[in-house]
C-alpha positions as CSV (number, residue, x, y, z in Angstrom):
1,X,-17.9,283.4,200.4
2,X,-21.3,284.2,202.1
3,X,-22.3,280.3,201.5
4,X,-19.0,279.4,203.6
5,X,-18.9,281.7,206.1
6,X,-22.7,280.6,207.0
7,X,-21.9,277.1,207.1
8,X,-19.0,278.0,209.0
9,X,-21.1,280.1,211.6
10,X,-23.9,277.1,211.6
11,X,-21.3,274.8,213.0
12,X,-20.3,277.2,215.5
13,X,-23.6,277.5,216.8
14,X,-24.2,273.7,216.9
15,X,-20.6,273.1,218.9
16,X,-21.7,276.0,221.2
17,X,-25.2,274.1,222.1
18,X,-23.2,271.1,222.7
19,X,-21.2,272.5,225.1
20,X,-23.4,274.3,226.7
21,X,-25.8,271.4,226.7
22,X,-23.0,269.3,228.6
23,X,-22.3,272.3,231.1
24,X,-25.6,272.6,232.2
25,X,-27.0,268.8,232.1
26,X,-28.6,268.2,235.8
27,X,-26.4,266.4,238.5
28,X,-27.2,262.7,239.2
29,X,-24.9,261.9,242.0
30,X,-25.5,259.8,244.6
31,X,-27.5,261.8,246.6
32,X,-29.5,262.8,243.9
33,X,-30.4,259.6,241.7
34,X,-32.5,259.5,238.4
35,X,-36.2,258.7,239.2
36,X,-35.4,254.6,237.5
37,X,-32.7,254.3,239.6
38,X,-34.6,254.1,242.7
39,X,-35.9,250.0,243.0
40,X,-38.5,249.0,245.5
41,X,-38.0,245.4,245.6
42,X,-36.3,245.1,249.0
43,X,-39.5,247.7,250.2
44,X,-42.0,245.1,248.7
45,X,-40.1,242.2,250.3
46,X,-40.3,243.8,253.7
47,X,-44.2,245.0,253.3
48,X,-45.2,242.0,252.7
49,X,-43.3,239.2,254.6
50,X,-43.1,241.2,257.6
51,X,-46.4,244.0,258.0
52,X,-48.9,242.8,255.4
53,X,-49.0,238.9,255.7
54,X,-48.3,239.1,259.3
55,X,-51.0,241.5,260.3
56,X,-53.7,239.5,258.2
57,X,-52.6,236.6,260.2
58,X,-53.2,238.5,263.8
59,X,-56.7,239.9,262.4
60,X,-57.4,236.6,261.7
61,X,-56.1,235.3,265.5
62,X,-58.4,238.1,266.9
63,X,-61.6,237.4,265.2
64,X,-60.9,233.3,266.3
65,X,-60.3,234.6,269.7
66,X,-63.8,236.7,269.3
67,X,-65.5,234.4,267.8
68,X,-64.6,231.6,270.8
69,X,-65.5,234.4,273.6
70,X,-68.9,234.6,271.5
71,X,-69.3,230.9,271.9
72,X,-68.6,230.9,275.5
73,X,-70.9,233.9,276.8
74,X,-73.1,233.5,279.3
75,X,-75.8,236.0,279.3
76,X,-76.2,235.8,283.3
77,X,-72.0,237.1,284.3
78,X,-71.4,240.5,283.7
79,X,-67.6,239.3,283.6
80,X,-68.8,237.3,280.5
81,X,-69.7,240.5,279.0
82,X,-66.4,242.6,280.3
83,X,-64.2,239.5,278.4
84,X,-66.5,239.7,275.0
85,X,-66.1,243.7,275.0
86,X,-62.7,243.4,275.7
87,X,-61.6,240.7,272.7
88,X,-64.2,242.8,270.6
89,X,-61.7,246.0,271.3
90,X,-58.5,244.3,270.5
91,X,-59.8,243.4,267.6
92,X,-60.9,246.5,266.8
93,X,-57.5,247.9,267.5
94,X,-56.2,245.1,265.4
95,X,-58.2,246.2,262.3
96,X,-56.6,249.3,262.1
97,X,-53.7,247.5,261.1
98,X,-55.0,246.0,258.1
99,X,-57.1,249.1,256.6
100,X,-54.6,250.4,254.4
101,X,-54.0,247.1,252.3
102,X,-57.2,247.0,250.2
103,X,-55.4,245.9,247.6
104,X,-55.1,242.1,245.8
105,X,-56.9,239.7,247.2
106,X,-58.6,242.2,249.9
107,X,-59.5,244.0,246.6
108,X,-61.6,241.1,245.2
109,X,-65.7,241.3,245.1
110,X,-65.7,238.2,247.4
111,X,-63.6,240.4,249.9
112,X,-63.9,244.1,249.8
113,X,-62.7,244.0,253.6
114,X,-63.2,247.6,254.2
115,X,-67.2,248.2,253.7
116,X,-67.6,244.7,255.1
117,X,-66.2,244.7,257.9
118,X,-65.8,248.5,259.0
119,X,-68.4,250.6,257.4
120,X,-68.8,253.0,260.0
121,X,-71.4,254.3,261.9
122,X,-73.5,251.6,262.7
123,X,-76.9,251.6,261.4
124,X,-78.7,251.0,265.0
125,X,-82.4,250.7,262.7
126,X,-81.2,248.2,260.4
127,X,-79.5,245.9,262.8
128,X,-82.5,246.0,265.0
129,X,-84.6,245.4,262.2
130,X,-82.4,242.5,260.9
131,X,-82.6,241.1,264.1
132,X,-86.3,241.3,264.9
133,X,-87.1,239.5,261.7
134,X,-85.1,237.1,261.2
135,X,-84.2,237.0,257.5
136,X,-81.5,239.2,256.0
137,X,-78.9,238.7,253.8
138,X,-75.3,240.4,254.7
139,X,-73.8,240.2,251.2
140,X,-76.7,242.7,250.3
141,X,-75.2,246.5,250.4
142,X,-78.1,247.8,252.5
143,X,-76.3,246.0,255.7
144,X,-72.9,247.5,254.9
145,X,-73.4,249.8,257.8
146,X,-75.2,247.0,259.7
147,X,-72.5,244.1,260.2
148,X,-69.0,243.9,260.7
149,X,-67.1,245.6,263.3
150,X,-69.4,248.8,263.6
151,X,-72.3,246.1,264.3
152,X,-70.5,244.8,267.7
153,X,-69.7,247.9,268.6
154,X,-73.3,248.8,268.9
155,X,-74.4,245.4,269.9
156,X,-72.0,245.3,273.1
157,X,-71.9,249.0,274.2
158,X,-74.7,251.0,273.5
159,X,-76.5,250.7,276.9
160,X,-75.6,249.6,280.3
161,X,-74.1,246.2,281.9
162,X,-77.1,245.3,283.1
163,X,-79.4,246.2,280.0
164,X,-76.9,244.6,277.2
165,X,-77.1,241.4,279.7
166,X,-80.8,241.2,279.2
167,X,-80.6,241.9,275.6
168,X,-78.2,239.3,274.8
169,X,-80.1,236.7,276.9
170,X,-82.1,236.6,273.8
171,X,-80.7,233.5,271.7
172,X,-81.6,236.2,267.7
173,X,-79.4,238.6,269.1
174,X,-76.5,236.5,269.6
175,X,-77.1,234.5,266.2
176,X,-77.4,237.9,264.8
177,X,-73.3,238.6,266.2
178,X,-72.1,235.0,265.1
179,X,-73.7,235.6,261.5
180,X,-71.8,239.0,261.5
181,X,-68.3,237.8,262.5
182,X,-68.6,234.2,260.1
183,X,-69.3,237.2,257.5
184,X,-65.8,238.8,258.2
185,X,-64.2,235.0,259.0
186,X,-65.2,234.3,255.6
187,X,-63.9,236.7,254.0
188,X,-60.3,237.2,256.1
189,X,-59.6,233.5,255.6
190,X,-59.9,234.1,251.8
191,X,-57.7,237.1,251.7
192,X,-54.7,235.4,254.1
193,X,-54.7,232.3,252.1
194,X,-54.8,234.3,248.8
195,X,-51.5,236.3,249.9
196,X,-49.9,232.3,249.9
197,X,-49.4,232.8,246.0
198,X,-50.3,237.2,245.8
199,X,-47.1,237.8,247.6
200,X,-45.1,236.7,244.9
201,X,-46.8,238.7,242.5
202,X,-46.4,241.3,244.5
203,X,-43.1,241.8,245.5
204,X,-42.2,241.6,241.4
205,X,-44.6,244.0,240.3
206,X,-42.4,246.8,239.0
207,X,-43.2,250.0,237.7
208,X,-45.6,253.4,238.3
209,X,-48.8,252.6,236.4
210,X,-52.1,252.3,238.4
211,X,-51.9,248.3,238.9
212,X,-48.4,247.8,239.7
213,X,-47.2,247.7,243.3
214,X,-45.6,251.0,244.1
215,X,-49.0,252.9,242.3
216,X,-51.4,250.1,245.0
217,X,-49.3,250.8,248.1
218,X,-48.9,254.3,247.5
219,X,-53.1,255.1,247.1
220,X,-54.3,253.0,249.5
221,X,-51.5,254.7,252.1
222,X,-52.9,257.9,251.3
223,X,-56.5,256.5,250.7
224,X,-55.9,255.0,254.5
225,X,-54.8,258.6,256.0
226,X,-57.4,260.8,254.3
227,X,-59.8,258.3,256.2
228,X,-58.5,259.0,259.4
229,X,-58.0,262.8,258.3
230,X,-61.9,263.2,257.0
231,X,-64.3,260.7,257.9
232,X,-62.7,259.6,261.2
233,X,-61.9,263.4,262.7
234,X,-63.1,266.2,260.7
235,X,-66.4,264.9,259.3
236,X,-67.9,264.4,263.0
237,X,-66.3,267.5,264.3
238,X,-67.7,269.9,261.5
239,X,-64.5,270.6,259.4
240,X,-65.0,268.5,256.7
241,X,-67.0,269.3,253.0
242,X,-68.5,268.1,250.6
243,X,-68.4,269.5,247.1
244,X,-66.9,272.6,248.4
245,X,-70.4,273.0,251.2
246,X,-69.3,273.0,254.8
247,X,-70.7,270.2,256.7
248,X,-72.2,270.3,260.0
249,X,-70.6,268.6,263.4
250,X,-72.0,265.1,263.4
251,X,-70.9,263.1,266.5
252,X,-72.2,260.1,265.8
253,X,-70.5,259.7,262.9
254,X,-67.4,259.0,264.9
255,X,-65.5,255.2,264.4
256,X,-65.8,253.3,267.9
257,X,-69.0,255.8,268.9
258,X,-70.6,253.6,271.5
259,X,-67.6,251.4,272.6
260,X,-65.7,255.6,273.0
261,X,-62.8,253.8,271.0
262,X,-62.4,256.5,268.4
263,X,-59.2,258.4,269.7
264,X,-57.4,255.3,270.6
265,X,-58.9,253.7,266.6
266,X,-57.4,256.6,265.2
267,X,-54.0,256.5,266.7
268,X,-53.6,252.8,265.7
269,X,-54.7,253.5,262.4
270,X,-51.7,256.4,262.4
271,X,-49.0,253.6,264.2
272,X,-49.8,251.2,261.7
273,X,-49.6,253.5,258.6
274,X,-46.2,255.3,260.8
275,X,-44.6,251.3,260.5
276,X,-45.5,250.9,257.0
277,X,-43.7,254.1,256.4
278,X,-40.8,253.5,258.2
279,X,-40.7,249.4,257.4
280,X,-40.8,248.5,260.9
281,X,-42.2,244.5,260.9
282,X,-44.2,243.2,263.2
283,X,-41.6,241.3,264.7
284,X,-40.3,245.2,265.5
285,X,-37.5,245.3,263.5
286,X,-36.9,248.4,261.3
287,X,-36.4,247.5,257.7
288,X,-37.2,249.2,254.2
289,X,-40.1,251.1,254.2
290,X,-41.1,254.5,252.5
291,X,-38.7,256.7,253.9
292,X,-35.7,255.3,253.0
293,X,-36.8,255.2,249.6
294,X,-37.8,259.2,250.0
295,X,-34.0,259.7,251.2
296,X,-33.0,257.8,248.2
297,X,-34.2,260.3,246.0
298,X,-33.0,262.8,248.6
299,X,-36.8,264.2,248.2
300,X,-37.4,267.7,249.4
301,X,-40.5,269.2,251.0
302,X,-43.0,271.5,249.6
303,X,-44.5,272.5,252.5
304,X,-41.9,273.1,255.1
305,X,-38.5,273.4,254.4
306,X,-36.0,270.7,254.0
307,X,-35.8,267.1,254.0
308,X,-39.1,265.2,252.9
309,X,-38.4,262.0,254.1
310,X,-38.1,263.3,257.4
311,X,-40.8,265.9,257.4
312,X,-43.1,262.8,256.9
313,X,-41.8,261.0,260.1
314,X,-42.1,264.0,262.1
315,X,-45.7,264.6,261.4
316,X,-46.7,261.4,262.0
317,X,-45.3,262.2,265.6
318,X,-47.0,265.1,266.2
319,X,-50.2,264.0,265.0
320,X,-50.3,260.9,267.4
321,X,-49.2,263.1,270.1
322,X,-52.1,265.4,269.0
323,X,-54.4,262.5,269.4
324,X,-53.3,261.6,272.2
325,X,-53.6,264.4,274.3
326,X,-57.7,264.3,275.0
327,X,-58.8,263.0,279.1
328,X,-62.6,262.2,277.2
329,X,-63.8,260.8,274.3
330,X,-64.4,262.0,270.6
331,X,-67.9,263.6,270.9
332,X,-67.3,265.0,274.2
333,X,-64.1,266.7,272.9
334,X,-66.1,267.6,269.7
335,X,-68.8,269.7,271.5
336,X,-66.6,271.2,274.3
337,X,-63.2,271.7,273.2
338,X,-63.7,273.2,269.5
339,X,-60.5,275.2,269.8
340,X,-58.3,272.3,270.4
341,X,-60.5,270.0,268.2
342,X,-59.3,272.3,264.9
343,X,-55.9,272.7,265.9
344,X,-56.1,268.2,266.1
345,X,-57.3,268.5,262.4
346,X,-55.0,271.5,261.2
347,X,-52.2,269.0,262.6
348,X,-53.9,266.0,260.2
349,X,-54.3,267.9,257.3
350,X,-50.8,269.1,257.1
351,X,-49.4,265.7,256.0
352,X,-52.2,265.2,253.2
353,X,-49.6,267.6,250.6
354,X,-46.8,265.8,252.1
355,X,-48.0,262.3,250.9
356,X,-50.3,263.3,247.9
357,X,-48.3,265.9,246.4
358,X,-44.3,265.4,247.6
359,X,-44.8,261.8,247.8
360,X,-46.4,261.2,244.7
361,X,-43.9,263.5,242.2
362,X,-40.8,261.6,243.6
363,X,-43.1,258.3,243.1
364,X,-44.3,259.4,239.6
365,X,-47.2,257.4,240.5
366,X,-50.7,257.6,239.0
């Protein structure tokens, strides 16, 4: 009798677990999906075909357009100089657009479009030096900080009209520029024709792990916004670290520092990250992008309350409209307006958990 009575009482606990098992299973309605419900082909479809391909192609317009106001320069009209500062800004601006997609072809040694053509700041000795004699080889790491972008920045703005006029009248210093921008031709060409047979890859690539397409777009969106956050705002103002030691205010370690570009750098950089987010194309029209997938999974926020999706879009907002808001440039507001300075970067950092923390659970990415 004790043997049947403990069988009996074994089966009663085991139907009990069941049932209770089946009362208390979590809810996956439609609101709420399982994590591989969620698919991301329509997302990649719309990244690429209309923001990643696209934008190469107008980076690749603007360094054409550069490279023909180069050509055309003439070292005795200051409006010369006005047009070849002006094309050198919108491509500047246009840049920004491309940073965040470091990833495929723009990933290759023969690319690696970000410390080749935007190492930032300048290095004013090394350019000067490269110039004066003559022999120098880009490729080399040692001119990262002394080519690209950064390069014509100082080149074209770091004195007057009338003294970058007589500068440029000498025939190095404007064979110096052309070898600079054939370096970044070179190397855009390679990555716009590569995305010919990448986007396919691409847009199949399922999955989380670290070399699938959800796990690329994902770090090199945050990668892109911690750059802005730190080495484009708080490092020059003096809020950054580095292993846990505060850092001085360094302002000029600003992007843009002698063409005063920086605020209006940064708030491209944040519009073009803002359209990836919310999968508006080039073209303007608002497809997939990030946040619908966030509202797929109905994602919540850890750092303020409610809906994560739309957290995300509202901080973008109000840190454009933060940088936004200054009359002078970066360094000027660095030294003089501390107090609204922090409150610019308190406003940046605040979407860092939202991205690498939120973001990155509902991803399940690496």
């Amino acid at each position: 009798m004790k043997t049947g009575g403990f069988l009996a009482m074994k089966r009663f606990l085991f139907l009990y677990g069941v049932v209770l098992g089946f009362l208390f299973l979590p809810s996956c309605g439609p609101e709420d999906p399982p994590i591989d419900s969620v698919e991301y082909g329509d997302l990649f479809e719309n990244l690429a075909d209309n923001m990643i391909v696209p934008r190469y192609a107008q980076f690749q317009s603007n360094l054409l357009a550069l490279q023909a106001r180069l050509i055309a320069f003439d070292a005795s009209d200051v409006q010369s100089l006005i047009s070849l500062q002006s094309q050198f800004n919108t491509t500047y601006l246009s840049w920004q657009s491309v940073s965040a997609f470091e990833f495929g072809p723009a990933a290759e040694y023969s690319a690696l479009l970000r410390i080749n053509c935007n190492s930032f700041p300048a290095n004013p000795f090394t350019i000067e030096e490269n110039i004066q004699m003559g022999t120098y080889n880009l490729d080399f790491p040692s001119n990262y900080q002394a080519k690209g972008l950064p390069a014509f920045d100082y080149l074209l703005f770091h004195a007057d009209q009338n003294e970058l006029l007589l500068e440029l009248n000498d025939p190095s210093r404007i064979a110096y520029l052309q070898d600079c921008l054939a370096d970044m031709q070179g190397r855009v060409d390679e990555v716009v024709n590569a995305w010919d047979s990448y986007r396919d890859i691409f847009v199949s690539s399922y999955g989380n792990d670290q070399s699938n397409s959800l796990s690329l777009l994902f770090n090199y969106f945050l990668y892109d916004y911690e750059q802005i956050k730190r080495n484009k705002f708080a490092l020059p103002a003096g809020f950054a670290t580095n292993f846990g030691i505060p850092l001085d205010a360094d302002t000029s370690m600003v992007e843009g520092h002698y063409s005063k570009m920086s605020f209006q750098l940064m708030d491209a950089n944040l519009a073009a990250l803002q359209n990836v987010y919310l999968g508006i194309g080039e073209d303007g029209v608002d497809g997939v992008g990030i946040f619908e997938k966030l509202k797929e999974y109905n994602a919540q926020s850890t750092v303020v309350d409610g809906d994560l999706a739309v957290a995300i879009q509202e901080q973008f907002t109000v840190c454009r409209e933060a940088v936004n808001q200054y009359t002078n440039d970066l360094p000027f507001e660095i030294v003089n307006n501390s107090l609204q300075i922090q409150e610019t970067s308190n406003e940046l950092q605040k979407m860092v958990p939202m991205i690498k923390n939120d973001m990155r659970s509902y991803f399940s990415v690496t």
